[in-house]
C-alpha positions in Angstrom: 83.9 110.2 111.1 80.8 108.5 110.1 78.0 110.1 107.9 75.0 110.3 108.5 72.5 110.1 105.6 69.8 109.2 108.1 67.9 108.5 111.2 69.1 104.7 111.3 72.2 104.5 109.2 75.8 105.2 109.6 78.2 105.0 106.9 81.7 105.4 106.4 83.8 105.2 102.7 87.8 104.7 102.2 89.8 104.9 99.5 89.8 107.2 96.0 90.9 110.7 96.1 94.6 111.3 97.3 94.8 106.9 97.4 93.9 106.4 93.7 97.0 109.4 93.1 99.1 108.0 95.0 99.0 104.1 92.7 98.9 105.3 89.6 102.6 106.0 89.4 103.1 101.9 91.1 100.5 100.6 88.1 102.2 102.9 85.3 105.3 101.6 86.4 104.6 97.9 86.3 103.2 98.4 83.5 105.7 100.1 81.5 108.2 96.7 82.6 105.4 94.6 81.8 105.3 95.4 78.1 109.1 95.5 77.4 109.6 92.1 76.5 106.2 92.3 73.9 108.4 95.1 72.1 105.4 97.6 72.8 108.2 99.6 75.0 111.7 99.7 72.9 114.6 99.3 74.2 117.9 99.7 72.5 120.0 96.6 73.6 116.3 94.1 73.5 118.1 92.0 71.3 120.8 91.6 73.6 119.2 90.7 76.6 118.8 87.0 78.2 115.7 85.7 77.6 115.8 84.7 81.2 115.6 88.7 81.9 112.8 88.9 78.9 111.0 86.3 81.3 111.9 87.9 84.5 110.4 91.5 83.6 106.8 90.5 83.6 107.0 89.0 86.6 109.0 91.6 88.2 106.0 94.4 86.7 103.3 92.2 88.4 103.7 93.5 91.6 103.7 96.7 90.5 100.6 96.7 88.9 98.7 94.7 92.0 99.6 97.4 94.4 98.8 100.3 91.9 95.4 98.5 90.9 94.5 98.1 94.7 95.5 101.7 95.2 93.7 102.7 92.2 90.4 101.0 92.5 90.5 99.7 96.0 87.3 100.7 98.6 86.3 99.8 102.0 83.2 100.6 103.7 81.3 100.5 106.9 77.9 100.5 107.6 75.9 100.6 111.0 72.0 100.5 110.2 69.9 100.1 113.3 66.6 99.6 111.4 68.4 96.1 110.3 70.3 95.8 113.6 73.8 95.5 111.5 77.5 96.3 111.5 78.8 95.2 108.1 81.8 95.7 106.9 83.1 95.5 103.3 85.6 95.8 100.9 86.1 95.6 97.2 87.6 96.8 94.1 85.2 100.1 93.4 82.2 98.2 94.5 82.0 95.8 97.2 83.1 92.0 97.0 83.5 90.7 100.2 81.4 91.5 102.8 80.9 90.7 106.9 78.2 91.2 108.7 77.6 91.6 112.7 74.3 92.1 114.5 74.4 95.5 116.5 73.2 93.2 119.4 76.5 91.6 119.9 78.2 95.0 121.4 77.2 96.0 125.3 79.9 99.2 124.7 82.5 101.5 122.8 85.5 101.4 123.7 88.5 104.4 123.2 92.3 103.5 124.5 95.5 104.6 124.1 98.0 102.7 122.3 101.8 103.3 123.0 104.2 104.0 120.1 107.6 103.6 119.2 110.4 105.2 117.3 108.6 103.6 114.7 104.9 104.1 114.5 102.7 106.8 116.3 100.9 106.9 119.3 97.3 105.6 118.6 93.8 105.9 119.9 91.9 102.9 118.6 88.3 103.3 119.2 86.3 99.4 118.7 83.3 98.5 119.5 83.1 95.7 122.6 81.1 92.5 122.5 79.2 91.2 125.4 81.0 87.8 125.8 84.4 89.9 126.6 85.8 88.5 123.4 87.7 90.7 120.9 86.1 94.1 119.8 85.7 95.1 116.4 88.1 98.0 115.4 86.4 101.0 114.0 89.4 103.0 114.1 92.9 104.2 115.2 93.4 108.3 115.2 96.8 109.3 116.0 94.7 112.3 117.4 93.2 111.7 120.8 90.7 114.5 120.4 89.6 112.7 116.5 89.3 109.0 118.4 86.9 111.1 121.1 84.7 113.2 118.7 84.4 109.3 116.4 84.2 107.7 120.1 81.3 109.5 120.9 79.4 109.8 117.8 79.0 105.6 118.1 78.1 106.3 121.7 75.1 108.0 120.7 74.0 106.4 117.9 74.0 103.2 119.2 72.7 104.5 122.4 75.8 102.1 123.9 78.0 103.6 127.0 81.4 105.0 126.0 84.6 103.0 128.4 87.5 105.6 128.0 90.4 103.9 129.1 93.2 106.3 127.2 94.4 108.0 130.8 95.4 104.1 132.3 91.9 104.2 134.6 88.7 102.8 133.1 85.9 106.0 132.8 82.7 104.5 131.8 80.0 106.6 130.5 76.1 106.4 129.6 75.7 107.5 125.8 73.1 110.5 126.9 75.6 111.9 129.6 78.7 112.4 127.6 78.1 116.1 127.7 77.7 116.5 131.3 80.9 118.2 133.6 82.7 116.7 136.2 80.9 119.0 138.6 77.7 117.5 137.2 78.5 114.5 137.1 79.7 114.9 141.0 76.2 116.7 142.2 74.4 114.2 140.3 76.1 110.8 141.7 78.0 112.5 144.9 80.9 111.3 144.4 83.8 113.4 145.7 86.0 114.5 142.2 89.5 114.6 143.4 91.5 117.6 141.0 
């Protein structure tokens, strides 16, 4: 989910917390290798060893220590402000570095499917945000939880004041942003259409 710190702005932070737990063992570890051949780490057989491995070990730790560090420090951010009629997106090491930008213009609709798993990876819901040209959406997200992907789904809806295409049950359902509360039988009165069930 987005916040919403005000009016205009949407914003959305990754990365920290559970993230920045989860590298610290990968950057401890490469660096503990790292620093065996500078003698900082002893070892009993050092002498002993090729200096083709002595060579190797820093190289091997570096790895280590790049996947750690990204863990560790590693952020990405969205930001949806209306007043500047913007989508940027951006990522970085604790604060941003690299940064796109889209204008909110672009987009005529959000979109929620359903993506089909395997006996690898989940079923998904990715929710994007569709451009006008029909070219490819921007993903905002992919919720192995249908009911997550509807709540994020329609929070966009709203804010951007955009209609909401559900396309998760194989039919396209397209909705206007300030009627995503209303029933099928309301829906039914209001357009009499006949609702099959």
């Amino acid at each position: 989910m987005f916040e919403q710190n005000s009016p205009e702005l949407l914003e959305r932070k990754t990365g920290g917390g559970c993230l920045a737990l989860f590298g610290l063992p990968f950057f401890l570890a490469g660096l503990f290798v790292m620093q065996i051949p500078l003698g900082i780490v002893p070892v009993e057989n050092q002498d002993e060893l090729p200096k083709w491995v002595l060579i190797f070990l820093p190289l091997f730790g570096l790895p280590f220590v790049a996947v750690g560090l990204g863990f560790l420090f590693g952020r990405k951010g969205m930001t949806l402000d209306r007043t500047r009629n913007s989508l940027s997106i951006w990522w970085g090491l604790i604060v941003p570095m690299k940064r796109k930008e889209y204008l909110l213009s672009e987009f005529d609709r959000v979109s929620v499917s359903k993506q089909q798993g395997d006996s690898d990876s989940p079923t998904t819901y990715p929710v994007e945000l569709k451009g006008k040209s029909g070219g490819k959406g921007i993903p905002i997200d992919q919720p192995a939880d249908y009911q997550q992907s509807r709540v994020l789904s329609e929070q966009l809806s709203r804010f951007l004041k955009l209609p909401l295409e559900d396309s998760v049950s194989g039919q396209k359902v397209v909705r206007e942003s300030e009627r995503l509360d209303e029933s099928l039988a309301e829906r039914s009165r209001r357009t009499k259409e006949e609702i099959i069930f």
